[in-house]
N, C-alpha and C positions, 0 to 999 in steps of 0.2 A: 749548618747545612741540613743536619739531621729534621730542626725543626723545620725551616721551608716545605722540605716532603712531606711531613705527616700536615699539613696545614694546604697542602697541593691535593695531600690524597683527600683528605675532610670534606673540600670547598667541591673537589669531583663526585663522591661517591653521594651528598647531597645534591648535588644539581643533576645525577642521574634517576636517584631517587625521587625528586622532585618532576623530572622527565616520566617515567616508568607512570608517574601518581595523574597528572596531565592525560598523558594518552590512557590509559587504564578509565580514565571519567570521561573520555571523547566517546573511546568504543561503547561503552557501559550507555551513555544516552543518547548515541547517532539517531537511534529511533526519535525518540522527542524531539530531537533538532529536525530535521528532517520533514517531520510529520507524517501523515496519511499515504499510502501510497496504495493508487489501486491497479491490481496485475494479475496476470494470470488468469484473465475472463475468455471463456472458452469458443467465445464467437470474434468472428472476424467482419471489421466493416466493409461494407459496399456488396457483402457476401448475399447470393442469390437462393432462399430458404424454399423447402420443398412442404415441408412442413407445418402446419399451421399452432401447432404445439413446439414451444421450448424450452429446453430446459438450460437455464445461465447457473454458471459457478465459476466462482473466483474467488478472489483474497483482498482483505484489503485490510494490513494488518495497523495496529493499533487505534482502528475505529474503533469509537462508541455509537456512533449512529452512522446508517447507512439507507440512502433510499433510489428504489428502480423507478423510473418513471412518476416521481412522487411520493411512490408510496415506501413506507417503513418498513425493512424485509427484516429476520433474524439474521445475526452472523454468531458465530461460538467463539470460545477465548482465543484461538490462535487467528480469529478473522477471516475464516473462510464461511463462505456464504453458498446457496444453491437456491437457484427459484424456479418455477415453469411459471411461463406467460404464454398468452393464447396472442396469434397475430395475423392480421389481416391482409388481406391479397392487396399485394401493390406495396408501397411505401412503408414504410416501417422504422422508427427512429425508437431508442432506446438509451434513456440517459439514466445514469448509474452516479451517484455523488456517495462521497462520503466525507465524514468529520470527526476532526481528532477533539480530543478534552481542553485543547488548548487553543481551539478554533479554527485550526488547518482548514482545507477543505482539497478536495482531488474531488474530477468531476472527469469521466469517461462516456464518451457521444458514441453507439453505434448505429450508421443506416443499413438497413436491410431490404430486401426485395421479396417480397413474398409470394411465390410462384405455386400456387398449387394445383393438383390434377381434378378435375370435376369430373 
C-alpha cells in the first residue's frame, strides 16, 4: 500500500509540474501567438476634426514595421508610436497597418471629416 502512494504522489506532482511548465510557455509567448495588435489610437472614426493638424498616438506592440497612410512612421521598443499629419477639408481616410517578424499584419481604417473655420 505504502508503495501505490509514493508512485500516486510521483505520477501527480509530475503531471502538475509538467502543467505549471505548459502554462508558464502559453503566458511567456501569447504575444507571438497572437501577433500584432494595434490599440490605443487616440482618434476616433467617423469623428468630425476641427483642425487641420493631427497629431496620432498609439501602440502597437510587438511591431517591427509600421505605416500611416503608406508611409513608414518610427515606433520605440515598447511600440508606441506618435505622428502629426496635416488633413484636408472634407473626407479624410487614415489607414494605419502594422507587422509582426513573423508576418502578422493588423490593419486599422479611420474616416474623418474635416471641418475647418475660414
Amino acid at each position: 500500500m505504502n508503495r501505490d502512494a509514493k508512485k500516486i504522489f510521483s505520477i501527480a506532482s509530475l503531471s502538475v509540474l509538467f502543467l505549471t511548465i505548459l502554462v508558464y510557455a502559453f503566458f511567456s509567448s501569447r504575444s507571438l501567438i497572437f501577433g500584432v495588435k494595434i490599440k490605443n489610437v487616440n482618434i476616433t472614426d467617423g469623428a468630425k476634426v476641427e483642425k487641420n493638424i493631427l497629431e496620432i498616438k498609439g501602440n502597437a506592440k510587438n511591431a517591427i514595421n509600421i505605416t500611416l497612410n503608406g508611409r513608414e512612421i518610427s515606433i520605440n521598443q515598447q511600440g508606441d508610436f506618435d505622428e502629426t499629419i496635416i488633413l484636408l477639408s472634407g473626407y479624410n481616410v487614415i489607414d494605419i497597418k502594422a507587422k509582426d517578424k513573423f508576418g502578422k499584419e493588423d490593419e486599422k481604417i479611420f474616416r474623418l471629416i474635416g471641418e475647418f473655420a475660414k
